[in-house]
VOBA-1610 file (N, C-alpha, C; in pm, whole numbers, padded with zeros to 5 digits, always signed):
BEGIN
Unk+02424+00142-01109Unk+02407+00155-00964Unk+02542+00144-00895Unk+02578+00224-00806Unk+02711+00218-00750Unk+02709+00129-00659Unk+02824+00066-00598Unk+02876-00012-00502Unk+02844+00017-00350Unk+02797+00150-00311Unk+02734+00200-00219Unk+02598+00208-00220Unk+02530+00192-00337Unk+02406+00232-00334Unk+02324+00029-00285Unk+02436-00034-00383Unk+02401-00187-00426Unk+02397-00252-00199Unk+02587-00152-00115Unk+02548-00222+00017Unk+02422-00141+00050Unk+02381-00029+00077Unk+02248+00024+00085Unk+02153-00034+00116Unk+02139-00117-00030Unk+02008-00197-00020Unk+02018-00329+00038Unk+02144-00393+00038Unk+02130-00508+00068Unk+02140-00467+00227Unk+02153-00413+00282Unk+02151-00371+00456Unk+01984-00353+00459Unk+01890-00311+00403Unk+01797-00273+00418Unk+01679-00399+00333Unk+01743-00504+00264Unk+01660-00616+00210Unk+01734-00718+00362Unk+01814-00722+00400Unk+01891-00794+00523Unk+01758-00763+00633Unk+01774-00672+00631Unk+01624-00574+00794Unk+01524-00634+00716Unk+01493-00627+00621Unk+01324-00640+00606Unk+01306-00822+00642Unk+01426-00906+00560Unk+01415-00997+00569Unk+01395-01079+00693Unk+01421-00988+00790Unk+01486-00991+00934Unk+01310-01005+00978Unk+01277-00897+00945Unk+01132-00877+01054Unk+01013-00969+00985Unk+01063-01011+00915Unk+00964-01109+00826Unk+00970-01238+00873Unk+01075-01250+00918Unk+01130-01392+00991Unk+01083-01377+01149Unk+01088-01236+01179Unk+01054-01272+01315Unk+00899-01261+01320Unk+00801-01185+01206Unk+00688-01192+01216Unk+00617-01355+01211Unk+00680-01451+01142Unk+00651-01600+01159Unk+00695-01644+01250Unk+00781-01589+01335Unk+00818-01687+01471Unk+00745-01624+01603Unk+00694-01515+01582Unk+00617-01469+01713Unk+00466-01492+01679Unk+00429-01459+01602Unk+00278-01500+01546Unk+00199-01593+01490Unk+00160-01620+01522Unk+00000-01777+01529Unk-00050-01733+01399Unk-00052-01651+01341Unk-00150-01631+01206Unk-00107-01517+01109Unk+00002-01499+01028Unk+00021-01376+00976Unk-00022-01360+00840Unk-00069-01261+00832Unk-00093-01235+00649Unk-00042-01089+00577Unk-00025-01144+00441Unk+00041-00999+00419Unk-00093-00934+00330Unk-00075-00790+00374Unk-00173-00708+00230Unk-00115-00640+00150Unk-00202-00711+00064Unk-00126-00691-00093Unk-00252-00606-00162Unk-00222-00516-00210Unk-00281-00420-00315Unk-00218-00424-00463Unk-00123-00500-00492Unk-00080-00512-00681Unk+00016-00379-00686Unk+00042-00276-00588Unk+00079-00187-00621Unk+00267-00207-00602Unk+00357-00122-00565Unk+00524-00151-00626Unk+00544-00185-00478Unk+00522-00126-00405Unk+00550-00186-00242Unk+00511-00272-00207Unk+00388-00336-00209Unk+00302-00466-00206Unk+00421-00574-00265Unk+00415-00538-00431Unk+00478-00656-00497Unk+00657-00648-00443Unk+00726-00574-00382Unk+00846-00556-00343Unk+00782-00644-00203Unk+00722-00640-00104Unk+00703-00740-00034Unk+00722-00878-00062Unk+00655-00913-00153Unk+00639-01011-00222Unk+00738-01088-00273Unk+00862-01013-00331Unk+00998-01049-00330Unk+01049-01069-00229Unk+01034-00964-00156Unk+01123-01022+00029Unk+01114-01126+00061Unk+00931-01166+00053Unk+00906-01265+00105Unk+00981-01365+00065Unk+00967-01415-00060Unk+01011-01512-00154Unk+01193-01566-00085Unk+01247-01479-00099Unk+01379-01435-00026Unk+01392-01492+00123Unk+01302-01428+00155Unk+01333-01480+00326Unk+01301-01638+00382Unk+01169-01666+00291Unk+01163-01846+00315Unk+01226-01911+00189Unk+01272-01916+00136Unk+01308-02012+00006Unk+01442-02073+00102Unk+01385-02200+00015Unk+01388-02255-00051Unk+01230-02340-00067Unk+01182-02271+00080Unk+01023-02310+00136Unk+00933-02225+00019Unk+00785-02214+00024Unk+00709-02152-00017Unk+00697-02056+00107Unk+00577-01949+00055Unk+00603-01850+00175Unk+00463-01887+00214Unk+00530-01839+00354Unk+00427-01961+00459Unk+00295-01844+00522Unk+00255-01786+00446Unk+00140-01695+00495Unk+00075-01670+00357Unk-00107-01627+00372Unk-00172-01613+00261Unk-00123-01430+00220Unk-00166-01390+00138Unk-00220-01254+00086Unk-00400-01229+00078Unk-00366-01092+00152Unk-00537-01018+00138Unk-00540-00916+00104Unk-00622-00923-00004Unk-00642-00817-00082Unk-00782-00710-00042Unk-00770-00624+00027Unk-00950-00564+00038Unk-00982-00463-00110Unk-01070-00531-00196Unk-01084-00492-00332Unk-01206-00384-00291Unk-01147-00286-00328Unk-01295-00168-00313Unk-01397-00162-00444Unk-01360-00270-00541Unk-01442-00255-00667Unk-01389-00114-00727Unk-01299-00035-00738Unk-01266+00060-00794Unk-01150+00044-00826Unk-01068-00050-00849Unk-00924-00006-00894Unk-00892-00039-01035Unk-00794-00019-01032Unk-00749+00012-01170Unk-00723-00116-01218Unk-00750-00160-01355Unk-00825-00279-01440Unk-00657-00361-01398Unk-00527-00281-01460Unk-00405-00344-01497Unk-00337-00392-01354Unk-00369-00352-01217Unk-00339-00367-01107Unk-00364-00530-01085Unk-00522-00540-01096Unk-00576-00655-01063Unk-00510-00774-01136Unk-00492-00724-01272Unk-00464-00853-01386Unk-00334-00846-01310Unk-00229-00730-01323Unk-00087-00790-01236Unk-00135-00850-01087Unk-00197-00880-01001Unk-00223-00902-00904Unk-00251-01033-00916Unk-00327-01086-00989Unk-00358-01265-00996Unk-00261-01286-01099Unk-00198-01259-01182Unk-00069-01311-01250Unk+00038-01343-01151Unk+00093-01212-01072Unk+00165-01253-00964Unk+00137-01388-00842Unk+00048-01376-00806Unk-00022-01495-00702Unk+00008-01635-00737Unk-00050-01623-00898Unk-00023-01738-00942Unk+00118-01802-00987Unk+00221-01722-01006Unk+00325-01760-01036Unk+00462-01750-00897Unk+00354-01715-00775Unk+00448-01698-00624Unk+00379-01863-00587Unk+00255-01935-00645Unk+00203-01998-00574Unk+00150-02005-00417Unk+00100-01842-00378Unk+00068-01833-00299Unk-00083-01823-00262Unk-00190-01853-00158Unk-00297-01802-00117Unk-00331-01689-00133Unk-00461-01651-00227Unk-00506-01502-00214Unk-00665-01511-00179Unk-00669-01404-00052Unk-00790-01384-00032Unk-00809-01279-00045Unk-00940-01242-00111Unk-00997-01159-00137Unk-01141-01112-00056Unk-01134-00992+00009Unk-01259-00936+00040Unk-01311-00802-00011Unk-01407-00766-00036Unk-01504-00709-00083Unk-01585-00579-00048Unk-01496-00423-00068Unk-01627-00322+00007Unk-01701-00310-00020Unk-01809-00389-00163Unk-01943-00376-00211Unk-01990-00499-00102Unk-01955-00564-00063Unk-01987-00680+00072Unk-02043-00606+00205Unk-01983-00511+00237Unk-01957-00450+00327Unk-02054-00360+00330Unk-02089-00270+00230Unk-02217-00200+00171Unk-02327-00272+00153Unk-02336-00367+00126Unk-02469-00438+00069Unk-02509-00501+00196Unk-02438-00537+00324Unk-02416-00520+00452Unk-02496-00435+00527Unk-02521-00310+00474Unk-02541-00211+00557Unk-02411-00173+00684Unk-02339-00215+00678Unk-02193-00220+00756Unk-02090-00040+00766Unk-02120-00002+00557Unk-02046+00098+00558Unk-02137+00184+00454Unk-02162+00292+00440Unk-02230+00383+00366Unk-02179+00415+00248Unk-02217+00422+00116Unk-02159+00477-00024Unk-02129+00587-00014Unk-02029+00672-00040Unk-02029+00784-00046Unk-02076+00855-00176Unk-02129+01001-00119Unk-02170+01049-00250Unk-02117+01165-00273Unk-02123+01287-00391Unk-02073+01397-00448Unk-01983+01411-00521Unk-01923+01477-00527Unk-01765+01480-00593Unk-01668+01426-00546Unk-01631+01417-00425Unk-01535+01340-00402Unk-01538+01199-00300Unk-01662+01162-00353Unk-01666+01032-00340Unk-01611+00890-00372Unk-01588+00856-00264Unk-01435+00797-00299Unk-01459+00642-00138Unk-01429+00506-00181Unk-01473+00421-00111Unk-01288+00372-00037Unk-01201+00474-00051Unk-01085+00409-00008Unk-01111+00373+00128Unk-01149+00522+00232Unk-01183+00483+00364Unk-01269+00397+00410Unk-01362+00341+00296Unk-01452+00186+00364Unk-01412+00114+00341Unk-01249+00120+00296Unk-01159-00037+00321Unk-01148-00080+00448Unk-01163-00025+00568Unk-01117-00067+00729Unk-01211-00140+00775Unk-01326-00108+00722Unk-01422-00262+00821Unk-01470-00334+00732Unk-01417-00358+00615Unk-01416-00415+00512Unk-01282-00546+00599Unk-01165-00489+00599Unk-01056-00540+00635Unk-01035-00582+00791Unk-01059-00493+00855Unk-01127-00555+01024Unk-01223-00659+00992Unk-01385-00637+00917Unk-01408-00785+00897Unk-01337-00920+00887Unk-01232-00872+00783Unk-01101-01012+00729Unk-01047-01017+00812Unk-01004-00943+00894Unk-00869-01021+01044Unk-00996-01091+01150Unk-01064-01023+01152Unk-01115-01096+01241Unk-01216-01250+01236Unk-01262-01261+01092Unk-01268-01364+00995Unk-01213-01490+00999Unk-01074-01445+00980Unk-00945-01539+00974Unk-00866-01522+01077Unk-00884-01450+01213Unk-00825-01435+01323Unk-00637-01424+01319Unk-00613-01349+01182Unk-00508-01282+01177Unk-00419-01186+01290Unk-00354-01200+01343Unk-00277-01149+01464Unk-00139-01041+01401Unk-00109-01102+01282Unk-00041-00978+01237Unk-00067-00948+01084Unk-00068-00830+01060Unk-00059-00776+00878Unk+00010-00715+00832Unk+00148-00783+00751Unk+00239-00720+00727Unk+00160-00644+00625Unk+00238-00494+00604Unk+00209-00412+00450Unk+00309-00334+00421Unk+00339-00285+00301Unk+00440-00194+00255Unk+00452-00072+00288Unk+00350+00024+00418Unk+00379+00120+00434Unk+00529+00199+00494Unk+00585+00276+00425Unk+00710+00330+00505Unk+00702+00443+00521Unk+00771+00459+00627Unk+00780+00637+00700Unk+00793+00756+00647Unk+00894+00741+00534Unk+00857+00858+00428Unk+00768+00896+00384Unk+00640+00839+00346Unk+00554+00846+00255Unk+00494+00963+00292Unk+00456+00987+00458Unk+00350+01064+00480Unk+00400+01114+00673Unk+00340+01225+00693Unk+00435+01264+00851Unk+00370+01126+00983Unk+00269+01072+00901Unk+00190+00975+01033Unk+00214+00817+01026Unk+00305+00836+00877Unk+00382+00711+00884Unk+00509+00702+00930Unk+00545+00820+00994Unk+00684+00832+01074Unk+00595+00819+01215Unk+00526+00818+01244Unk+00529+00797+01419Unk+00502+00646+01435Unk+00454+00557+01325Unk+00466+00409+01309Unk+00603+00371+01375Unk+00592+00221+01478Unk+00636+00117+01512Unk+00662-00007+01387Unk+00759-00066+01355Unk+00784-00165+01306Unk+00694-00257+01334Unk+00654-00333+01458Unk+00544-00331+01530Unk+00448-00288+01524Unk+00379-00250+01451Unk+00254-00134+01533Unk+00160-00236+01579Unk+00141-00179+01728Unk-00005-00252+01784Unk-00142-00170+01770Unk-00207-00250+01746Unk-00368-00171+01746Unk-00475-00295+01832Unk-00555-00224+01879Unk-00591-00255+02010Unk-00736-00367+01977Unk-00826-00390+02045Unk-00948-00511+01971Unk-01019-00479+01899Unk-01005-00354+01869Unk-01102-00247+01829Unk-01018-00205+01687Unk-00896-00284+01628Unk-00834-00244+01533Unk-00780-00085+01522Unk-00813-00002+01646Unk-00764+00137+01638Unk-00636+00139+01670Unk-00541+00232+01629Unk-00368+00262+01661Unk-00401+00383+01732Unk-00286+00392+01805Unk-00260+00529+01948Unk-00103+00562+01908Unk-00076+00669+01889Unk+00060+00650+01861Unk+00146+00689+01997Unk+00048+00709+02101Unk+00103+00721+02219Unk+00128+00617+02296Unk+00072+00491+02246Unk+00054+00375+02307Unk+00172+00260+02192Unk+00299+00296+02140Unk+00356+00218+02087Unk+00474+00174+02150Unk+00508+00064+02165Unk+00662+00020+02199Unk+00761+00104+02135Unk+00843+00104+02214Unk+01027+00139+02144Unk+01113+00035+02107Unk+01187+00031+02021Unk+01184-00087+01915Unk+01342-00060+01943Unk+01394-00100+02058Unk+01566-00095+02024Unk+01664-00178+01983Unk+01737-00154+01946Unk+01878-00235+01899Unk+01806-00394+01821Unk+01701-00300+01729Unk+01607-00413+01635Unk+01533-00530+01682Unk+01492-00506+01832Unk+01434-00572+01882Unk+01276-00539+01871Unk+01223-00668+01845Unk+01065-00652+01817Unk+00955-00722+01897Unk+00852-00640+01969Unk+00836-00701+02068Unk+00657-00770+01995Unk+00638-00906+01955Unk+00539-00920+01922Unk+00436-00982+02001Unk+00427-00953+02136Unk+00318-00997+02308Unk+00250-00873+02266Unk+00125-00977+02226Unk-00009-00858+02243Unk-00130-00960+02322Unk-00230-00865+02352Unk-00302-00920+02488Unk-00407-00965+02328Unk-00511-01095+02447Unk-00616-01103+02359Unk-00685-01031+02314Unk-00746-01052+02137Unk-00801-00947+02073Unk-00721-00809+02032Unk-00582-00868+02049Unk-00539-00729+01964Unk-00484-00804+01881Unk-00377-00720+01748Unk-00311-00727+01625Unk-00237-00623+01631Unk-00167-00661+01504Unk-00024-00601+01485Unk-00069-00550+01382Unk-00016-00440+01303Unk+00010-00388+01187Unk+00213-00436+01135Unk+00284-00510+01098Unk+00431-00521+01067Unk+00447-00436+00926Unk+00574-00376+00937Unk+00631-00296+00833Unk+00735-00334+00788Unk+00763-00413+00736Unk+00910-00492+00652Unk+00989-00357+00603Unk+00948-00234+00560Unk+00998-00177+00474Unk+00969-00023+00501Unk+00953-00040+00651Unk+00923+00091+00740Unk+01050+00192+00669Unk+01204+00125+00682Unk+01264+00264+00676Unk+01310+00284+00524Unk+01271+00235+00421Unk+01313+00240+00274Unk+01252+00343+00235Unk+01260+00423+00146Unk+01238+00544+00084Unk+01201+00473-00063Unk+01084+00558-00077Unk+01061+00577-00266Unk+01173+00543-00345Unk+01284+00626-00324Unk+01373+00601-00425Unk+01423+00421-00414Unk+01459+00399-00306Unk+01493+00243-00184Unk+01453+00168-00343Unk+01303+00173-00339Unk+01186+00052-00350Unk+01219+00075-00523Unk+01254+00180-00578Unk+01269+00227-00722Unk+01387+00132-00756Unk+01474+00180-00663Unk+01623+00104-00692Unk+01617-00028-00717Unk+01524-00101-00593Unk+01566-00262-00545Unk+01427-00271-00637Unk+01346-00231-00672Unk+01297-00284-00808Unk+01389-00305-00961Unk+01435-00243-00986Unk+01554-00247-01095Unk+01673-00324-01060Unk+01719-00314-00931Unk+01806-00433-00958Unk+01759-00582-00945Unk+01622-00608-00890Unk+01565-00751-00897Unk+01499-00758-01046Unk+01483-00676-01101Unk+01421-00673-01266Unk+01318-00732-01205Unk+01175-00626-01079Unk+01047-00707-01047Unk+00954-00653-01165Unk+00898-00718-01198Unk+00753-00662-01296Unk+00679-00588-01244Unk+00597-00493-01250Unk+00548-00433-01238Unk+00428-00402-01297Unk+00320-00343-01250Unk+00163-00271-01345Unk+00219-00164-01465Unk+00169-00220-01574Unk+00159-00068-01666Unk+00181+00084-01630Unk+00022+00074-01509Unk+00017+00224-01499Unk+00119+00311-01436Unk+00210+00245-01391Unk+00396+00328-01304Unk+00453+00334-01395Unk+00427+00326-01517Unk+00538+00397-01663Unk+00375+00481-01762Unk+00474+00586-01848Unk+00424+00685-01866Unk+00321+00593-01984Unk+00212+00646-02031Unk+00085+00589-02084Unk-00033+00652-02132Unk-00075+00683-02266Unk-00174+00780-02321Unk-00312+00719-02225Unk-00375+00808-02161Unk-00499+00772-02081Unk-00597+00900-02098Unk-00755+00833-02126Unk-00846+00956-02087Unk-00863+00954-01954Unk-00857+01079-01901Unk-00821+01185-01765Unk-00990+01254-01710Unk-00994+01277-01625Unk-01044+01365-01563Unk-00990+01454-01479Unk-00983+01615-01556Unk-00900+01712-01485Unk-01015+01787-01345Unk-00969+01781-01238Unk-01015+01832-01143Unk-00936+01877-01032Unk-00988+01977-00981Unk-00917+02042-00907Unk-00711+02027-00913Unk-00720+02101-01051Unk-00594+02081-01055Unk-00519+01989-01094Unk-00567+01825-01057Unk-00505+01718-01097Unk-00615+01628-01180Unk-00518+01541-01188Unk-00569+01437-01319Unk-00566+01346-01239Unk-00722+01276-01270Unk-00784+01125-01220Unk-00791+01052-01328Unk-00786+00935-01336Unk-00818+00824-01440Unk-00991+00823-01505Unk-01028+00846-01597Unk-01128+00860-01626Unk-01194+00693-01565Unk-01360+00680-01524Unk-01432+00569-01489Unk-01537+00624-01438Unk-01600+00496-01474Unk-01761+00498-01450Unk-01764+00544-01289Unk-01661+00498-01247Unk-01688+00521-01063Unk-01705+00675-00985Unk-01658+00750-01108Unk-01624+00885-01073Unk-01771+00970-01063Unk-01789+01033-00980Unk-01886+01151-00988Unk-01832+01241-01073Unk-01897+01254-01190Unk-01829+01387-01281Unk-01943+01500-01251Unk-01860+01607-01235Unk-01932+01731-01239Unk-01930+01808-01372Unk-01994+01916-01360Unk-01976+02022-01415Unk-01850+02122-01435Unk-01728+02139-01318Unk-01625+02204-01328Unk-01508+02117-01340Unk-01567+01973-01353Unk-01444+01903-01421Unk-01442+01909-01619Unk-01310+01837-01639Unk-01258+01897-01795Unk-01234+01685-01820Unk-01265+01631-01902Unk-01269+01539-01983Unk-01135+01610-02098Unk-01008+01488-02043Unk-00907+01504-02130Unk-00827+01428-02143Unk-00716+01398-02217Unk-00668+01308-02272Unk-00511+01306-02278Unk-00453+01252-02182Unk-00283+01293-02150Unk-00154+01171-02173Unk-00054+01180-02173Unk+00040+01085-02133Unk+00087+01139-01965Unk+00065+00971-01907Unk+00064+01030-01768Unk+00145+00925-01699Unk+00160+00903-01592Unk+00207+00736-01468Unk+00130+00802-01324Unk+00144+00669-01256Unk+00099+00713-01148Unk+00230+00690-01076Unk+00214+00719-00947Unk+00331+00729-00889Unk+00302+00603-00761Unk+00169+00603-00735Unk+00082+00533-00589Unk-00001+00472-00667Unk-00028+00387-00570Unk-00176+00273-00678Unk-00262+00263-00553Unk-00376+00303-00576Unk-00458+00309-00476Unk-00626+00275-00573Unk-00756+00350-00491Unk-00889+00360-00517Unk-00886+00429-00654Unk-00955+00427-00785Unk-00943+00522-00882Unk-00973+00630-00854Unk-01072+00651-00805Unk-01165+00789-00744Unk-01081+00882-00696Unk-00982+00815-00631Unk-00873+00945-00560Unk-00719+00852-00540Unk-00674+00835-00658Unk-00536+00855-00678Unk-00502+00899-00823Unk-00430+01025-00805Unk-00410+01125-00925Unk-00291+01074-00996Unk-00308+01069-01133Unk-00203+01100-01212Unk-00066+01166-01220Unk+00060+01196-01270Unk+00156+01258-01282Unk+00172+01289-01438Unk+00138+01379-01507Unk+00203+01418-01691Unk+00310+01390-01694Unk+00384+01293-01748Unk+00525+01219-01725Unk+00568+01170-01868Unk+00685+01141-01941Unk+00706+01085-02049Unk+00796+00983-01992Unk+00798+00959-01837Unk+00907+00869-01796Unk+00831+00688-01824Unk+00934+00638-01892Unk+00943+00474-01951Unk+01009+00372-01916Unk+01128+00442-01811Unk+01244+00352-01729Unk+01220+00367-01612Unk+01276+00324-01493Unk+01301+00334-01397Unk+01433+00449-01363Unk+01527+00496-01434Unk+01603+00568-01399Unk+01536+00638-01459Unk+01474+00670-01550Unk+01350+00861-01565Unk+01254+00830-01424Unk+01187+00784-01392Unk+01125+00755-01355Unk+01172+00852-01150Unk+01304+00794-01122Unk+01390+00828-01002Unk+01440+00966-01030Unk+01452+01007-01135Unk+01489+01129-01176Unk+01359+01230-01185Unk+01282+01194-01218Unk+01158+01279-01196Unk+01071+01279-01095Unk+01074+01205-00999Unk+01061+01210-00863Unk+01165+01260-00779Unk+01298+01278-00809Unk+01373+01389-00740Unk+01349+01507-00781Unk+01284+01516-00896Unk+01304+01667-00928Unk+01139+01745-00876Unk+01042+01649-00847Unk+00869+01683-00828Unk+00895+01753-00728Unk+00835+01870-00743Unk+00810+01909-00588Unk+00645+01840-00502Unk+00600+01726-00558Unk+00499+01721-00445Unk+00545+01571-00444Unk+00484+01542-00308Unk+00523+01398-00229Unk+00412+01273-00343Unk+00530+01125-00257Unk+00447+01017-00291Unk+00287+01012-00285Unk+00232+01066-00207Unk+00106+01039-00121Unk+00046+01170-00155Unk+00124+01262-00228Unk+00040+01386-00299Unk-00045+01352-00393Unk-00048+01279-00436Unk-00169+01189-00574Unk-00255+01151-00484Unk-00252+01106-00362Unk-00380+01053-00341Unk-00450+01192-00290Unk-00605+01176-00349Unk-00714+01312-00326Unk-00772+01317-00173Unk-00796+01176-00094Unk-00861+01173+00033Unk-00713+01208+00095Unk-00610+01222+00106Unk-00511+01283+00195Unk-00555+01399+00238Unk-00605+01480+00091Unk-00600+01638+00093Unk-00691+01690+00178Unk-00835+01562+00283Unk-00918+01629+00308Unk-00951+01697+00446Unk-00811+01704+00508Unk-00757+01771+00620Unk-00620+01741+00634Unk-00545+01799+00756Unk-00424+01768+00748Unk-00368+01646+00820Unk-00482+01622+00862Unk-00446+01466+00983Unk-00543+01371+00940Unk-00562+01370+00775Unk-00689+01311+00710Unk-00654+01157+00708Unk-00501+01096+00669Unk-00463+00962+00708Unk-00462+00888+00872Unk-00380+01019+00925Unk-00407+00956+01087Unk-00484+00936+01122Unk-00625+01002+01146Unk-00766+01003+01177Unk-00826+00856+01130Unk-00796+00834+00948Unk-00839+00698+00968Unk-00761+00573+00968Unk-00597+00543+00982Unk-00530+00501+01095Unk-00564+00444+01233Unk-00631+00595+01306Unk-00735+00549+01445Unk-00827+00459+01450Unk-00890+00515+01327Unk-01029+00438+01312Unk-01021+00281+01267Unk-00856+00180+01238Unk-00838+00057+01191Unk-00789+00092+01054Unk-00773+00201+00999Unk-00722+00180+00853Unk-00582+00125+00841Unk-00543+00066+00716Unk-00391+00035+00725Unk-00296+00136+00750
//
């Protein structure tokens, strides 16, 4: 790693550390969400970083859709337990059995989007006022109109017409009763950012982000993780690949990559060379073009 790449990051672990500090000094209740996935657990380091010599002074919430991937979870309570931090866990089979949110059915049935009142249940539960998460602006065009800040209103919906301007790193965390924050520690880091400052912290990571013989389900083009959760059809293909994922999300709809990458520098190298994005693996993106913003509005993370 070069000497430019090494100030890079430390200007950009300096910012995150920054808004993490100010998310505990403006807010009555903060929690971070954690999904087990490389941004989540790169939070997780910040954190560590920004209060130490303290423990870190906020829980983790996890909204488990009952579909994810087996090696996520096991890294997910391994980690917890060795940050010694609070993990709460809530439940979209809770939420369903509720009558709250509907199962989806067909082929591309997929319970990612009944994470939001799954998770609006939990803030409002635990009367959480802010939720930090790993989303950054690169990922996707509706995570560039995100606030460091983002406010969302009692109703857990975001307006992106309705956001503060965030100048000269000033963060404005006055919200009226019954609203919340969405915080982004890691709004302006890039894929590659989070690749890098994973390798130079030597963070651990899930299995499934290095390459790995898996039975597949080929559909429409891409490869899903084979599981019971899946609606299999008829014009899908039952097959058997070396693959990674790139995103860790719902099984149902986050696709595979055919990859022989085992390091982190294959790994940065074959994501410069992909022509499709981070957030191209996930299948519910594909199901319009404003398919994240839309549920964004609706309280999603």
């Amino acid at each position: 790693m070069t000497a430019y790449k090494e100030s890079h990051l430390q200007r950009l672990e300096d910012e995150s550390i920054y808004i993490m500090r100010e998310v505990v000094s403006q807010f009555r209740k903060p929690v971070l969400l954690f999904s087990g996935g490389k941004d989540s657990i790169t939070l997780a380091r910040l954190a560590q970083k920004a209060f130490y010599p303290a423990k870190i002074p906020f829980p983790f919430l996890h909204i488990d859709t009952g579909h994810n991937f087996p090696e996520t979870i096991a890294f997910r309570d391994q980690l917890v337990k060795e940050l010694g931090v609070e993990l709460i866990v809530r439940y979209v089979q809770d939420s369903i059995d509720q009558n709250k949110v509907q199962e989806e059915t067909g082929k591309y049935a997929s319970r990612n989007a009944l994470q939001t009142v799954t998770l609006l249940d939990a803030i409002e539960e635990f009367g959480f006022d802010a939720c930090m998460g790993g989303a950054r602006r690169d990922e996707e065009k509706s995570r560039a109109k995100e606030r460091i800040f983002s406010v969302r209103d009692d109703f857990g919906q975001w307006d992106a017409k309705k956001q503060r301007p965030e100048l000269f790193n000033i963060l404005n965390g006055k919200i009226q009763f019954g609203e919340n924050v969405r915080a982004f520690p890691i709004s302006n880091w890039t894929e590659e950012d989070v690749w890098h400052y994973i390798a130079q912290e030597e963070i651990g990571l899930p299995s499934i982000y290095f390459a790995h013989k898996r039975k597949l389900v080929k559909r429409d083009g891409a490869y899903l993780a084979y599981s019971d959760f899946l609606n299999i059809v008829d014009t899908d293909e039952i097959t058997e690949s070396t693959v990674r994922f790139r995103t860790v999300g719902d099984m149902t709809c986050t696709a595979a990559f055919v990859s022989e990458a085992n390091t982190i520098d294959e790994i940065v190298y074959e994501n410069k060379a992909s022509k499709s994005s981070e957030r191209g693996a996930r299948m519910d993106d594909k199901r319009s073009e404003a398919a994240l913003e839309e549920r964004k509005k609706g309280g999603y993370f």
